[in-house]
SERO-4910 file (N, C-alpha, C, O; in steps of 0.05 Angstrom, whole numbers):
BEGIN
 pado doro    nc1    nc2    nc3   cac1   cac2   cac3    cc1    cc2    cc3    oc1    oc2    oc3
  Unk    A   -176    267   -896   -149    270   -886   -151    279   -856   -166    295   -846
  Unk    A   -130    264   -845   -140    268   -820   -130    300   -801   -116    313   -816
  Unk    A   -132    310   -782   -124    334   -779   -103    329   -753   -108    321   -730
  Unk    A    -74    336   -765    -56    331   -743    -56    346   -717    -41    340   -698
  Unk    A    -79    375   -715    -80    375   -682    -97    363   -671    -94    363   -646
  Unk    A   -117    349   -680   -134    331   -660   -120    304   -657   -129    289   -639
  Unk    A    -98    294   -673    -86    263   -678    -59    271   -660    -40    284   -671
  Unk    A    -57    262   -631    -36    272   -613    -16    250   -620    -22    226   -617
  Unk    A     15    259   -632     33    240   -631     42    221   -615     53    228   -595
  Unk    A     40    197   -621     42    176   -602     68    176   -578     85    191   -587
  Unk    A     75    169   -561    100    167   -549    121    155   -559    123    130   -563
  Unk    A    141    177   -565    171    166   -582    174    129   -575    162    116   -558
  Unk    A    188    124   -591    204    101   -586    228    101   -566    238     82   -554
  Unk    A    237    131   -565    262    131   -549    245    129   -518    248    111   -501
  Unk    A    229    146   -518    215    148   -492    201    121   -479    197    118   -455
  Unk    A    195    104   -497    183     84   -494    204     58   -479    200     40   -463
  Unk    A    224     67   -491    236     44   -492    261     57   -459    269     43   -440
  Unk    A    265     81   -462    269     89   -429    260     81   -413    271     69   -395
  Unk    A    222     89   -413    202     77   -398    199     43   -383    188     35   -362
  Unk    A    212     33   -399    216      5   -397    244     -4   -384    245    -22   -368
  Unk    A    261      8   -391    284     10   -374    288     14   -349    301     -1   -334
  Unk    A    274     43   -342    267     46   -314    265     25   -295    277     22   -274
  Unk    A    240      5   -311    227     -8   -300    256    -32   -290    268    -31   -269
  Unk    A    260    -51   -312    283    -62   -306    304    -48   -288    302    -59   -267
  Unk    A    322    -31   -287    334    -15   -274    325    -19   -245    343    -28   -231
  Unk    A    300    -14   -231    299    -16   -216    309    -40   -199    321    -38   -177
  Unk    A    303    -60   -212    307    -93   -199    345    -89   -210    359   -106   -200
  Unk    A    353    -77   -221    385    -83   -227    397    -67   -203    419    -70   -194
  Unk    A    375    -47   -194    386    -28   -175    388    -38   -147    403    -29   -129
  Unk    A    367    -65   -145    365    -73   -112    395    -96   -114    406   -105    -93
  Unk    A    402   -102   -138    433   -112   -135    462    -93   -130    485   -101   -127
  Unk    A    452    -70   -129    481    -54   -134    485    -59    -97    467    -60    -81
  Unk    A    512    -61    -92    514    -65    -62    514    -41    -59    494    -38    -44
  Unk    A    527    -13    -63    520     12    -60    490     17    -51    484     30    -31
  Unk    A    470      6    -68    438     24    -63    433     -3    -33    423      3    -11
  Unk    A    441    -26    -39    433    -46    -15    435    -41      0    416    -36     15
  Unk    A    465    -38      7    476    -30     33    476      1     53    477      4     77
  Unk    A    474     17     36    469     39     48    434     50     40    428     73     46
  Unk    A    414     35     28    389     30     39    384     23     57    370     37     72
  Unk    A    395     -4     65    386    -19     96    400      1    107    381      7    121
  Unk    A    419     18    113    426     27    141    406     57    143    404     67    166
  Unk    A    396     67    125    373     87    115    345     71    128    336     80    148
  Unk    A    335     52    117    318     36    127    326     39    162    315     58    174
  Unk    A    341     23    174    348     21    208    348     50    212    325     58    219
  Unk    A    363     67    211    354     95    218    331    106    222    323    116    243
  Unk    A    318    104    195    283    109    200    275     98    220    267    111    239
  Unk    A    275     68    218    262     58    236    265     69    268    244     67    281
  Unk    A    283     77    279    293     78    302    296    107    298    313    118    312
  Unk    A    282    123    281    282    159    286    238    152    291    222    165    303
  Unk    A    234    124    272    196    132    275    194    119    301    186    136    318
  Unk    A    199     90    313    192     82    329    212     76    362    208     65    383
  Unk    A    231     91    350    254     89    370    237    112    403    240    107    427
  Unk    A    221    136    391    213    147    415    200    127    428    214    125    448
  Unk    A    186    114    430    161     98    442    178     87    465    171     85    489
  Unk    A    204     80    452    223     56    470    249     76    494    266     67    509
  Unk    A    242    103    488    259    113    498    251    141    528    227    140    533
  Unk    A    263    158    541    253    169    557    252    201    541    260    207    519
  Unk    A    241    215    558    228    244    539    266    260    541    282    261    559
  Unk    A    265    268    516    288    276    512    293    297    524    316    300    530
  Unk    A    269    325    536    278    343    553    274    338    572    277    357    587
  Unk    A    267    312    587    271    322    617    294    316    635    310    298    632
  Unk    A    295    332    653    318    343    683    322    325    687    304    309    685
  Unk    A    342    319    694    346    304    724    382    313    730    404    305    721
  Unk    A    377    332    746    410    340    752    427    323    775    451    328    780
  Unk    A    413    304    785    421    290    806    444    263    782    460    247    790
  Unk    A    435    266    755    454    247    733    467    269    718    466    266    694
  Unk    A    480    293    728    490    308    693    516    289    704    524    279    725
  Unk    A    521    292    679    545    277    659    561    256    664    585    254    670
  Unk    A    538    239    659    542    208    677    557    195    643    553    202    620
  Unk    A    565    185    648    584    167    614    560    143    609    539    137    621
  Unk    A    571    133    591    551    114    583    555     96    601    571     92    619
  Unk    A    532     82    592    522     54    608    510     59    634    500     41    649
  Unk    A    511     82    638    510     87    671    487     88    669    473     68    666
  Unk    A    476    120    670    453    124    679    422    123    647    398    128    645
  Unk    A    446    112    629    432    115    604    448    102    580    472     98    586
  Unk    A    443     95    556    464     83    540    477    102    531    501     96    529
  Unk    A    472    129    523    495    142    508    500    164    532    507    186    524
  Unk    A    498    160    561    504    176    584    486    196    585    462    193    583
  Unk    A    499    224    591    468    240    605    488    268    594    511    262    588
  Unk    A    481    293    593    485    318    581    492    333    608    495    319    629
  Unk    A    494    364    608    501    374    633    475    376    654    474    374    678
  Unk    A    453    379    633    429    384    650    418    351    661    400    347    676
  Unk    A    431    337    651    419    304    667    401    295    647    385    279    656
  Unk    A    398    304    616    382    290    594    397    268    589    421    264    584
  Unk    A    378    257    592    391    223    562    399    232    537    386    246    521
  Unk    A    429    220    535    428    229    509    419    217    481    419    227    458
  Unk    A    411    188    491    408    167    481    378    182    463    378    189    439
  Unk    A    364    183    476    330    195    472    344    225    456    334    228    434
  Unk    A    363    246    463    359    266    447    366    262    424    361    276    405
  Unk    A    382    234    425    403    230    388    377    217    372    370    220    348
  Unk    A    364    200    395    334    191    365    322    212    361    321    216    336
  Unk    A    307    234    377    297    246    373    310    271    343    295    282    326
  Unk    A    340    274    345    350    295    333    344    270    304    332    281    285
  Unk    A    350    249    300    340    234    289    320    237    261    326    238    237
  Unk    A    296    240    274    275    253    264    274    281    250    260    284    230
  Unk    A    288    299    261    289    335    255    304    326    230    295    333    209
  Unk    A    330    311    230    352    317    213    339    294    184    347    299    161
  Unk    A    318    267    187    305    258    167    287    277    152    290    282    128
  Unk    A    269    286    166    253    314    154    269    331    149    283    318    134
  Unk    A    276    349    149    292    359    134    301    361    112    296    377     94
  Unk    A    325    335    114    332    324     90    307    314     68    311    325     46
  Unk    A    290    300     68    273    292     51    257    320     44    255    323     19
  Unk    A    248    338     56    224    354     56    246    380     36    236    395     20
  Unk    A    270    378     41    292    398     26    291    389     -6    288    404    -24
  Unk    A    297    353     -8    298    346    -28    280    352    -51    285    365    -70
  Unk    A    249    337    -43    227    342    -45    216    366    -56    205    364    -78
  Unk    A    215    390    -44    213    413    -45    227    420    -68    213    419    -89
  Unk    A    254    427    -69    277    436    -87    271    412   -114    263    422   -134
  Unk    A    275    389   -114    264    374   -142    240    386   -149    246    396   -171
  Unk    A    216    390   -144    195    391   -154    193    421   -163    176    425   -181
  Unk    A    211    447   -154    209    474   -160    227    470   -173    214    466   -193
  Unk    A    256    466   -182    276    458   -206    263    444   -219    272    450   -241
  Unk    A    247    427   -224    247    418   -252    237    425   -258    240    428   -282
  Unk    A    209    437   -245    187    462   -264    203    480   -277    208    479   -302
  Unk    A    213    498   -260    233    520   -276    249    504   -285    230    506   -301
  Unk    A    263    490   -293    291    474   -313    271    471   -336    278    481   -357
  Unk    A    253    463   -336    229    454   -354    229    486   -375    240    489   -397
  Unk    A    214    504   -362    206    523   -374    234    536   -388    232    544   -411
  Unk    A    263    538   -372    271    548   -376    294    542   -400    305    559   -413
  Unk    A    298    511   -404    303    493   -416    286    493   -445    299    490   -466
  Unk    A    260    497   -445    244    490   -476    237    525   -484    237    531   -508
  Unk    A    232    544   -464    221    563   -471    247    585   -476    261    589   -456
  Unk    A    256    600   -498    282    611   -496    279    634   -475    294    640   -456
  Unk    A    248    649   -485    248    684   -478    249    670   -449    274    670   -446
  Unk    A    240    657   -425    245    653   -396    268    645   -395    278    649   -372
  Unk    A    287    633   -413    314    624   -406    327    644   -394    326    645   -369
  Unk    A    340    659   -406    355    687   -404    345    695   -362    359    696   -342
  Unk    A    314    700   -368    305    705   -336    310    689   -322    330    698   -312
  Unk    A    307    669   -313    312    651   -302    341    629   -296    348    612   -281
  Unk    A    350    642   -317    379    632   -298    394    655   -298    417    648   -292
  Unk    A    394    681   -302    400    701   -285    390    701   -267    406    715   -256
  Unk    A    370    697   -247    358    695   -221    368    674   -209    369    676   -184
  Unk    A    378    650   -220    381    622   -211    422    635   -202    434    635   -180
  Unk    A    430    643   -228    459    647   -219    464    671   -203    487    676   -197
  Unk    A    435    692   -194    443    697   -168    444    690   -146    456    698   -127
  Unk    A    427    669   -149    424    649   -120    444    639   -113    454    640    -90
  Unk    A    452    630   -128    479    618   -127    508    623   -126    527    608   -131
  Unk    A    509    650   -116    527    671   -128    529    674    -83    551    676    -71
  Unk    A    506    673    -72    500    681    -52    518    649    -36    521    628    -48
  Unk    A    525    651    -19    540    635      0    507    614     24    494    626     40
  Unk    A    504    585     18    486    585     21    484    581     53    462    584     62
  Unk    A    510    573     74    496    583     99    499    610    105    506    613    129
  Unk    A    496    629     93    502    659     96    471    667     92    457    675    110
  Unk    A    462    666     63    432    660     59    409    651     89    391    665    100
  Unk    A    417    629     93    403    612    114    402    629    132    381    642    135
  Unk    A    423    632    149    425    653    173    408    682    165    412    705    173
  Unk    A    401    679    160    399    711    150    360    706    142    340    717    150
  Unk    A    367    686    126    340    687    135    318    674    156    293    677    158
  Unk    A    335    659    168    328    658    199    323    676    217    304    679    232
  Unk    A    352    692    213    348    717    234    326    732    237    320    741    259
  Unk    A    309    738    212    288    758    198    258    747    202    238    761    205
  Unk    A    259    720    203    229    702    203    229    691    230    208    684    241
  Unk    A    256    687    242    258    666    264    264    631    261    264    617    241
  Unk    A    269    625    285    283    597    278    263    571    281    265    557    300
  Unk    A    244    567    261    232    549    261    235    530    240    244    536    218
  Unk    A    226    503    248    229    483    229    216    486    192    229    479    173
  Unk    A    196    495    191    193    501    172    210    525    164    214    526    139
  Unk    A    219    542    175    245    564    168    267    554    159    278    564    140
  Unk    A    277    533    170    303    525    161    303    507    138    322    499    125
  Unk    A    273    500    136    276    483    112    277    496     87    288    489     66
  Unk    A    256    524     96    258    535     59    291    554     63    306    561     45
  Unk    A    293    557     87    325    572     82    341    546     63    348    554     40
  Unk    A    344    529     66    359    509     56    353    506     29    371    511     12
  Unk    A    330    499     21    316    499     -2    324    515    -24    325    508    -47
  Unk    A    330    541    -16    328    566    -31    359    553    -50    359    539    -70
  Unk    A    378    560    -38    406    550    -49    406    525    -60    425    521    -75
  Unk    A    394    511    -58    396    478    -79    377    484   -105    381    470   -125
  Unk    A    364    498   -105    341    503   -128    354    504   -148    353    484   -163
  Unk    A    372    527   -155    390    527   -182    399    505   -197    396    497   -220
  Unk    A    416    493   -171    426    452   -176    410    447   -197    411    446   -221
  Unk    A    390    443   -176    364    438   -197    358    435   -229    358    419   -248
  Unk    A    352    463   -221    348    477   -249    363    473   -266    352    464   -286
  Unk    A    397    477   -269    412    475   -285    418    455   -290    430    456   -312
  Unk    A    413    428   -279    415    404   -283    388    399   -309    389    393   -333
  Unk    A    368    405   -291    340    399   -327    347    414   -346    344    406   -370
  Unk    A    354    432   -342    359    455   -361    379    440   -383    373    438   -406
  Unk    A    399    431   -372    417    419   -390    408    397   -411    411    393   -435
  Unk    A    392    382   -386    377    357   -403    353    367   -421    347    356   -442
  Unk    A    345    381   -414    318    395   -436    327    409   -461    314    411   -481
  Unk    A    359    421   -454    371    423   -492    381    404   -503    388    402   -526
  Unk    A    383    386   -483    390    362   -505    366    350   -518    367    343   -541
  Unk    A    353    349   -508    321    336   -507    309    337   -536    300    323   -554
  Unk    A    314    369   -527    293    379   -545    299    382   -581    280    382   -598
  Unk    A    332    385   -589    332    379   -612    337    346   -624    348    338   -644
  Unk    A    323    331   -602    310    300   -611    287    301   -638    266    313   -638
  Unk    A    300    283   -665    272    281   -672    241    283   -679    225    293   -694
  Unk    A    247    256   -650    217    258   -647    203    276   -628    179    274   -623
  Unk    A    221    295   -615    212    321   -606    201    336   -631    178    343   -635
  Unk    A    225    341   -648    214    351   -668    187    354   -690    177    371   -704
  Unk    A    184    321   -682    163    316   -701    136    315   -679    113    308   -685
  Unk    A    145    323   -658    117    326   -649    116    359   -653     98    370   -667
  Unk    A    128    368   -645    132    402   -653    110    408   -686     90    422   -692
  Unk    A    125    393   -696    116    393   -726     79    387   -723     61    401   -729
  Unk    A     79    361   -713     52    358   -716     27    371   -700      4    363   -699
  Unk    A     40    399   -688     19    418   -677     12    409   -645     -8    421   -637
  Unk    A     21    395   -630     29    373   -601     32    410   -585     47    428   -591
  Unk    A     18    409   -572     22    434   -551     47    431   -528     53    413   -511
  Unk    A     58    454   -534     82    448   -503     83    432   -480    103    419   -473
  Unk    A     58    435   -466     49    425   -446     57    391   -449     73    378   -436
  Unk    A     36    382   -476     52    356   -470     75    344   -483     87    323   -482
  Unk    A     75    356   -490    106    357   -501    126    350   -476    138    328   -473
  Unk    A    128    374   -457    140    369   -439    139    348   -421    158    337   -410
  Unk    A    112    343   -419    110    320   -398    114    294   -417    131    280   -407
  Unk    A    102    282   -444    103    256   -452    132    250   -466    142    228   -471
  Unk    A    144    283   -470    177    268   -474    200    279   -470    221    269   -479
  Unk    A    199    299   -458    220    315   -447    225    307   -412    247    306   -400
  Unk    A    199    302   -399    199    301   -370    203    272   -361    205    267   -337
  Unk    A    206    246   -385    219    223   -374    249    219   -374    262    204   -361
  Unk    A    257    240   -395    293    235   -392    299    248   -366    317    239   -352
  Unk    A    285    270   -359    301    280   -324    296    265   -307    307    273   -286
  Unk    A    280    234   -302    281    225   -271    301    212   -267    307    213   -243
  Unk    A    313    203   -277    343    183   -270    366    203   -263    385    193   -252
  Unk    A    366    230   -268    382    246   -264    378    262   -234    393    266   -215
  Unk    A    351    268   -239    335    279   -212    340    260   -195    346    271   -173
  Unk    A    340    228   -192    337    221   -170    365    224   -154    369    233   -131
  Unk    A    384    213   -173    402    216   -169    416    235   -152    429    229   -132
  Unk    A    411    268   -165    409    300   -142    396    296   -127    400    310   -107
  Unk    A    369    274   -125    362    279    -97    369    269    -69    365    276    -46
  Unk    A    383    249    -83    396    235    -64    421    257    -47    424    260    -22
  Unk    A    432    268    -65    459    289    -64    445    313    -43    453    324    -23
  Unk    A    424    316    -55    413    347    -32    392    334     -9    376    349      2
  Unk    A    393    315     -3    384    296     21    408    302     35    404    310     58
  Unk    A    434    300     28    452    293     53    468    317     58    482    318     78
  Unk    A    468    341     38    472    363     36    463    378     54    476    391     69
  Unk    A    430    375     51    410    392     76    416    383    105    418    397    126
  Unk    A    417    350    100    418    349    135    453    358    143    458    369    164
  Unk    A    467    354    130    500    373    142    494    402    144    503    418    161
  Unk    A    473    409    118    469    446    138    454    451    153    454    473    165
  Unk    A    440    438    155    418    431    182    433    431    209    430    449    227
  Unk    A    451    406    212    466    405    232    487    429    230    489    441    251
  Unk    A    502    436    211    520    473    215    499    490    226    503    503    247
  Unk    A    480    490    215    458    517    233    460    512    261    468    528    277
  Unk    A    447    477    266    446    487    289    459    479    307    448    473    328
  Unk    A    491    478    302    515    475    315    519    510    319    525    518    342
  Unk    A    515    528    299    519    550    304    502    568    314    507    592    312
  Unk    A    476    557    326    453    562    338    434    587    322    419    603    332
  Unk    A    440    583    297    427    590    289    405    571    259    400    575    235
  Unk    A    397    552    280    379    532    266    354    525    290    346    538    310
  Unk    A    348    500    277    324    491    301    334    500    330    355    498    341
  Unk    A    302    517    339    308    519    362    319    501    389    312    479    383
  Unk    A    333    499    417    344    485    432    321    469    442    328    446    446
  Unk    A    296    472    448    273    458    454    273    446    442    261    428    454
  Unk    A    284    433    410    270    410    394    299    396    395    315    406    379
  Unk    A    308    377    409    338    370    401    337    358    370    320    346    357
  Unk    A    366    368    366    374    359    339    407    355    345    421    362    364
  Unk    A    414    342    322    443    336    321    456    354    319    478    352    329
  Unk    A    451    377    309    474    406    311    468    410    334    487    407    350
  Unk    A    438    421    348    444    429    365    453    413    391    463    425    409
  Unk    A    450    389    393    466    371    414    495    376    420    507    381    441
  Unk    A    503    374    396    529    388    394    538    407    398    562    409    403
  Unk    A    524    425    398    534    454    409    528    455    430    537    475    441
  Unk    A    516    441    443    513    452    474    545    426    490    563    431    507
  Unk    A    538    404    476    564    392    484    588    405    487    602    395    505
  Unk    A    599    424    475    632    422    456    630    438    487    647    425    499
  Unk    A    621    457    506    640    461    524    649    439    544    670    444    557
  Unk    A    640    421    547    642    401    570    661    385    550    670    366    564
  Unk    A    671    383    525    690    357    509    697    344    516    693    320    512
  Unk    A    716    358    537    743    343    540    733    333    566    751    323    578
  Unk    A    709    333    580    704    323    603    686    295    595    690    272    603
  Unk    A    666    306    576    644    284    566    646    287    534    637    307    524
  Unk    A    655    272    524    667    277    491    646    263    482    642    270    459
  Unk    A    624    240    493    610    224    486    582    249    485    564    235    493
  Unk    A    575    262    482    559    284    482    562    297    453    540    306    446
  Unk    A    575    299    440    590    298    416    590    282    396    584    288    373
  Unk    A    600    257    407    619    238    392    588    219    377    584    214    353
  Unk    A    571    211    400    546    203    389    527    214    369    516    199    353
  Unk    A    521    240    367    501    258    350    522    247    327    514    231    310
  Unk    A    554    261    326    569    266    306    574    235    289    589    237    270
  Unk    A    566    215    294    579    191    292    544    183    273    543    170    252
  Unk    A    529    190    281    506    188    276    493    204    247    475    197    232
  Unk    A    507    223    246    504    244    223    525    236    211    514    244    190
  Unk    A    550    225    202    560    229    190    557    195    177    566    188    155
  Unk    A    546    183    190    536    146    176    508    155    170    500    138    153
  Unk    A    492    169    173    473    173    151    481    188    134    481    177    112
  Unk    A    486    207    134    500    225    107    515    209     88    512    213     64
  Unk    A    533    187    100    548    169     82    530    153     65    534    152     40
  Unk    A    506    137     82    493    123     66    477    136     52    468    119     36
  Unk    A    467    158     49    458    176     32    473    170     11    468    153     -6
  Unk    A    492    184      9    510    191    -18    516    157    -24    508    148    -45
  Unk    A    527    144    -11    528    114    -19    501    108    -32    505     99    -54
  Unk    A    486    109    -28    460    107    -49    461    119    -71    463    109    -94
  Unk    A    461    137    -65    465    166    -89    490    158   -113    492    168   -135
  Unk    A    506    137   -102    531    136   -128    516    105   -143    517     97   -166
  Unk    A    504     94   -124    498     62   -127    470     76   -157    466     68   -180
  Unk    A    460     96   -142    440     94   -170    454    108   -187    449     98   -209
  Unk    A    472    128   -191    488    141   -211    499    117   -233    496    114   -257
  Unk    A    510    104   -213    527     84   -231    493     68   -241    487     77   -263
  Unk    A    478     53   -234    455     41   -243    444     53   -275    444     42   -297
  Unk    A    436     82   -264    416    102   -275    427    103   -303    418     91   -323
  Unk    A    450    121   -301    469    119   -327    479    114   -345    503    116   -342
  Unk    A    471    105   -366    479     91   -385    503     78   -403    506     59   -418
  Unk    A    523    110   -387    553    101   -412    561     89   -387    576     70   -394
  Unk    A    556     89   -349    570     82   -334    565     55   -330    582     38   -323
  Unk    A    541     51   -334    527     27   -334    540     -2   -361    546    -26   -360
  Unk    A    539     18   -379    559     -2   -400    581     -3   -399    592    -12   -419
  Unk    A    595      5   -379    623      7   -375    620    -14   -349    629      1   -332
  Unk    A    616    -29   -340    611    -40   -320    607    -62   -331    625    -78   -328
  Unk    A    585    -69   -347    588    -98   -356    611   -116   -365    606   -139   -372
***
């Protein structure tokens, strides 16, 4: 007779058959015009935040003999008070406000679903862990940020885990949810039964129902981070003024507005069509990912 802890239960049928879905899903996903269309303009962005410096002039340097020339003139998106291009500081802010966003996402998915995980299958950490999670959350999250900027200083890696800290819960409470549903499955059960250690437990059938959900939030805290990215450092208390970024472009603009509005109007025009196609992705795979939304569509 054979001994059911050395004989590891095979991978559910439900899991299996998810597994395979995914796969399909993906190719149903490069039809949704949602993930298409606001991909490609994600795609052009990148492109022109990785290779757009090469083609452009150094975003800090002087030339006061051009401040606040309008477009076309002395530059395509005109020149700032100090005589910068603004053209070169919007790719460059470009870049700050892509990192960010991904490295926020990234970060915050991979520490939520560990804890959603634990806190989701294991009861005694439940209780801890989302009392810690619902004080995070309890906290106001550019209030958080500032604050812990002020204390460490304003550097890029600063603003990212400031940001980070406040999306974690999201996180969490999102697996958390899916891991009690999960778990009185079955064939959860019957691996339970057959002596199957936690560990893989979690990973061979509890940790494939959270990616369609996860991707989904990550899409959501991609465009989240870069709008508090740009509030910080509109309110100068984000990336320092040496690295341009789209908040801070903006804040140095808003006194000159009403003289040079294009100082403004470009960063702002720029952040607010990526943030769009963010979340326009983000619904294109919701609706994909999801199953009752997905059969409601056919």
């Amino acid at each position: 007779m054979s001994n059911p802890a050395t004989n590891p239960v095979p991978p559910s049928p439900v899991a299996a058959a998810a597994a395979a879905k995914d796969i399909s899903l993906a190719r149903i996903a490069l039809r949704n015009r949602g993930v298409f269309w606001g991909g490609a303009i994600l795609v052009v962005i990148g492109l022109f935040a990785i290779f757009g410096p090469l083609f452009t002039l150094d975003p800090m340097t002087l030339n006061p003999t051009n401040r606040l020339k309008p477009p076309g003139g002395a530059g395509l998106f005109g020149t700032d008070m100090l005589g910068r291009d603004v053209y070169s500081r919007v790719i460059s802010g470009a870049q700050v406000s892509l990192i960010v966003g991904l490295f926020v996402a990234i970060v915050a998915v991979a520490v939520g679903l560990f804890l959603g995980l634990i806190a989701g299958y294991i009861r005694l950490a439940d209780a801890l862990i989302m009392r810690l999670m619902d004080g995070l959350m309890s906290i106001p999250a550019i209030l958080l940020a500032i604050a812990m900027i002020s204390l460490s200083g304003a550097t890029l890696g600063t603003v990212v885990l400031a940001i980070v800290i406040p999306e974690i819960p999201r996180v969490v409470r999102l697996v958390r949810s899916v891991v009690l549903t999960v778990r009185e499955e079955p064939y959860v059960e019957a691996a339970i039964s057959a002596g199957t250690r936690v560990p893989t437990i979690l990973v061979r059938h509890v940790l494939p129902n959270t990616i369609a959900p996860l991707i989904v939030q990550a899409t959501y805290i991609c465009g989240s981070a870069m709008l508090t990215e740009s509030i910080l450092g509109f309110l100068g208390a984000g990336i320092p003024p040496e690295i341009p970024s789209w908040g801070n472009i903006m804040s140095e603009g808003r006194t000159f507005f009403q003289l040079t509005p294009w100082i403004i109007f470009f960063p702002g025009i720029c952040l607010a069509v990526t943030v769009l196609a963010v979340n326009v992705v983000g619904d294109g795979l919701r609706d994909t990912l999801d199953p009752r939304i997905a059969r409601n569509m056919r």
